[in-house]
N, C-alpha and C positions, 0 to 999 in steps of 0.2 A: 780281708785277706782270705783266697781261697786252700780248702784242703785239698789236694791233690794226691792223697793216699790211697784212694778210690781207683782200682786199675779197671771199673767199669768205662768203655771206650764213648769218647764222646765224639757224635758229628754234629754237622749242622742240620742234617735231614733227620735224626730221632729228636735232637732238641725242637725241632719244630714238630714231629709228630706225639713228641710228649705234651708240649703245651696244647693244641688240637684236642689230643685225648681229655687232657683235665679239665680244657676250656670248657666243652662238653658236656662232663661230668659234670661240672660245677653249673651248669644253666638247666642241667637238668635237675638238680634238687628244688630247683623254683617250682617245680611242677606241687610241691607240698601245699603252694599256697590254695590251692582246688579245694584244701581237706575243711578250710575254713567254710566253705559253703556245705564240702558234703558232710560234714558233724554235726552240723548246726543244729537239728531234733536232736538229735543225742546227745551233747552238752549241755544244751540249753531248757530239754524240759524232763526233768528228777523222775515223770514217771513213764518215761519211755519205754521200759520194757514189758507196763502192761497192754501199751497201745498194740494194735490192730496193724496189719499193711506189710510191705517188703524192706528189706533193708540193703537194697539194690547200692543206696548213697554211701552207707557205711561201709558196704564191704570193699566198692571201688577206695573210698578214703584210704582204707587199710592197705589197699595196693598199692597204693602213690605214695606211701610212707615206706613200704616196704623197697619201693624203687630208689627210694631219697636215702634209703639206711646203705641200698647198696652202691647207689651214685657216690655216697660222702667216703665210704672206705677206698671207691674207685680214683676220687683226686688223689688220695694220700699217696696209695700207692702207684699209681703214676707218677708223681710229682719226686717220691721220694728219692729215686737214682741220682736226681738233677740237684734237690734242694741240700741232698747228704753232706755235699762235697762243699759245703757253704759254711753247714755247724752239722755234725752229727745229732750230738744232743737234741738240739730242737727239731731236726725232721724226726726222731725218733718219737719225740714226743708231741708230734703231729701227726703220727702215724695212730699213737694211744688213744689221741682224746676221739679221732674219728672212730675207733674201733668201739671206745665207751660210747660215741652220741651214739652210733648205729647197733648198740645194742639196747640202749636206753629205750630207743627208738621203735624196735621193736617187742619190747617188755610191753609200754602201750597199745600196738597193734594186737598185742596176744589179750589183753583184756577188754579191747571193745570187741574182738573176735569172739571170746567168750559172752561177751554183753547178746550180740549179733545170735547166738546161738542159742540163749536163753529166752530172746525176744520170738523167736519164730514159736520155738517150744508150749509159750506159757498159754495160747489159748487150749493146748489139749491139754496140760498135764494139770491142770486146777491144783497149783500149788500153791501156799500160803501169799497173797500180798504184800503184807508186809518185810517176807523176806525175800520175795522177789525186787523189793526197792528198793531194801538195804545192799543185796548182793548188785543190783544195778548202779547206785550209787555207790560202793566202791569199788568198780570195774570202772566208772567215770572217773574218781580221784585217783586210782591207780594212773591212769592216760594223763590226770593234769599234773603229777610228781614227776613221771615220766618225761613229760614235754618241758616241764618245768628246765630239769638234769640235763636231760638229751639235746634239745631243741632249741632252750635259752642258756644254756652254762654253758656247754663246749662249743657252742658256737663263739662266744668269747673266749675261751681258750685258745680254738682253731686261730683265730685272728688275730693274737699275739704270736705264737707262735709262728705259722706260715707270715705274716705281716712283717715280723723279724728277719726271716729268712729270706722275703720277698726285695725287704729298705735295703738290704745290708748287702746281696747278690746284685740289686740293680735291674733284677731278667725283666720288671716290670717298673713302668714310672713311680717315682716313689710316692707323689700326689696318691696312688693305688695304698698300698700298705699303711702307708699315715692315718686315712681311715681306719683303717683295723686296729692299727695299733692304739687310736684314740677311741674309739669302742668298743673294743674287747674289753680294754678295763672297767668302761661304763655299763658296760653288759654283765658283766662280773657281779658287779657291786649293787646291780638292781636285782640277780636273784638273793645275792644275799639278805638284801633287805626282806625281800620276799618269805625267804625262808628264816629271820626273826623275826618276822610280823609288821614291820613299819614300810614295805612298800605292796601294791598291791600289783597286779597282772597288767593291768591297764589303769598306767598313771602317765603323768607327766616323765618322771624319774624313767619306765620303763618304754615309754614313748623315744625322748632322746635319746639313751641307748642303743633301740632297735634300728633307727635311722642310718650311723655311720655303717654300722654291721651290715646292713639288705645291700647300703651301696659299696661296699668294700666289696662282698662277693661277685655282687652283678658286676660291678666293673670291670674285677679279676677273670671272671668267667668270659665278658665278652673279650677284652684286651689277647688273653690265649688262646682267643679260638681264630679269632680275625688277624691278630696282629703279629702272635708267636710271642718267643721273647727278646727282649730288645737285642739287636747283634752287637751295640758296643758293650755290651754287658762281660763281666770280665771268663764268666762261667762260656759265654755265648764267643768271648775271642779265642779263648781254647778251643773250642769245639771246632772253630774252624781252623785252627793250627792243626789241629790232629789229625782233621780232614785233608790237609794239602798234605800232610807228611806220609799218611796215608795211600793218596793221590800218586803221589811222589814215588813210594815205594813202588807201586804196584806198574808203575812207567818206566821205572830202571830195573832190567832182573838185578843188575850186580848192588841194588840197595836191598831188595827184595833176600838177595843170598847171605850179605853182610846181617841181616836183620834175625835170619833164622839161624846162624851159626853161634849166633851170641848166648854166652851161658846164662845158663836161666830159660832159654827160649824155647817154647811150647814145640 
C-alpha cells in the first residue's frame, strides 16, 4: 500500500526522468572498479612510499572514488521523491547509509591523498624510513577500514533497504530487488565476520556475497536507465492519473477555475 501524504506532484514524464537520472548515477559508480587496477602498487607493496616515479595511477583512483562517493549520494536523492511515498522510514534511511558510504568513501581518498603527497616528498626531505612506512602503512589500513564500512557494509545496507522499497513499489521486476534483498544480508554478515576475525577480504564467504550485490545494482542501474519504471506499477498508475487530471484541467478553464477557487488552494 502506497502513501499518498506526499503533495509532491507525480507525472509520467519526471517518473521517467527520475529513473534515467538514478539509472545513471547508478552505472556510474561502476566506474570504481578502475581503482582495483589503479591501487594496485599501493596496496600491494608496504614500501611504496620510498619508491621513485609518479603517482599519475593513484591520484586518477582517488578521483573515480571521489565520482563514486558523489554518484552514490546522487541515486538516493533522486530516487528519494519517488521511493518516499512507498515507506518513509526506509527511503530516509537510504538516504543515510548513502551519505555514510560516501563519506567513508571519501575518509579513504583523503589518506591515500596524503599517502600520494608523502610519496612525491620523500626523495628530497631524507626523512626517517622507518616512519615513512609506518605513516604509509597506516594511510593504507586507513583506505582498507574505510573500504571495508563504506564500500562493503553500506553497500549491504543500500540493498535492503532500496530492495525493500524496490519488491514492495513494484517500479522494477521483483527478480531485481530479490537480489538485494538476498545479498544485502550476505554482505552484512561477511564484513562482520571480517571485523571479528573469522572471515577474510577474499574468501569464499565474501565471494558469494559480493555476487548478488554487483548484480542487484547493475541490473537496477541498467533496468532505470533503459526501461524506466514499470507503468503497471501502483506508484507509476498514479503518476499517470494525475497526469490526465492535470491534462484535464488545463483543457477545461471551468476545471482549471473550480480547482483554484478551492480553499486551501495556492
Amino acid at each position: 500500500m502506497t502513501d499518498t501524504r506526499w503533495p509532491t506532484p507525480l507525472t509520467t514524464d519526471s517518473m521517467r526522468r527520475t529513473a534515467l537520472v538514478a539509472g545513471v548515477l547508478y552505472l556510474i559508480t561502476f566506474i570504481a572498479v578502475g581503482t582495483l587496477t589503479l591501487y594496485g602498487p599501493v596496496l600491494r607493496d608496504a614500501g611504496y612510499i620510498l619508491t621513485s616515479g609518479d603517482d599519475t595511477g593513484l591520484r586518477w583512483g582517488t578521483l573515480l572514488e571521489v565520482i563514486v562517493a558523489l554518484a552514490g549520494v546522487g541515486t538516493a536523492l533522486a530516487l528519494f521523491p519517488v521511493v518516499k511515498r512507498q515507506n518513509e522510514a526506509f527511503a530516509l534511511g537510504f538516504v543515510t547509509t548513502r551519505v555514510i558510504e560516501a563519506g567513508l568513501i571519501l575518509m579513504g581518498v583523503v589518506g591515500l591523498l596524503s599517502l600520494a603527497t608523502l610519496h612525491q616528498a620523500t626523495p628530497a626531505a631524507g626523512a626517517d624510513e622507518a616512519l615513512l612506512l609506518t605513516t604509509g602503512a597506516s594511510s593504507v589500513a586507513t583506505y582498507n577500514a574505510a573500504f571495508l564500512l563504506g564500500q562493503t557494509l553500506m553497500p549491504g545496507m543500500n540493498a535492503v533497504l532500496l530492495g525493500y522499497l524496490m519488491y514492495r513499489s513494484g517500479l522494477v521486476p521483483r527478480l531485481i530487488p530479490m537480489l538485494g534483498l538476498i545479498g544485502g544480508p550476505l554482505m552484512i554478515s561477511s564484513v562482520i565476520g571480517q571485523i571479528i576475525g573469522i572471515n577474510e577480504q577474499y574468501s569464499v564467504w565474501s565471494g558469494i556475497a559480493l555476487i548478488p550485490i554487483f548484480i542487484w545494482e547493475f541490473s537496477l542501474g541498467l533496468w532505470m536507465t533503459f526501461k524506466g519504471f514499470r507503468k503497471d506499477a501502483p506508484l507509476m498508475v498514479e503518476a499517470a492519473a494525475e497526469t490526465a487530471s492535470r491534462d484535464s484541467a488545463a483543457s477545461d478553464p471551468r476545471t482549471a477555475v473550480n480547482v483554484a477557487t478551492k480553499p486551501g488552494a495556492a
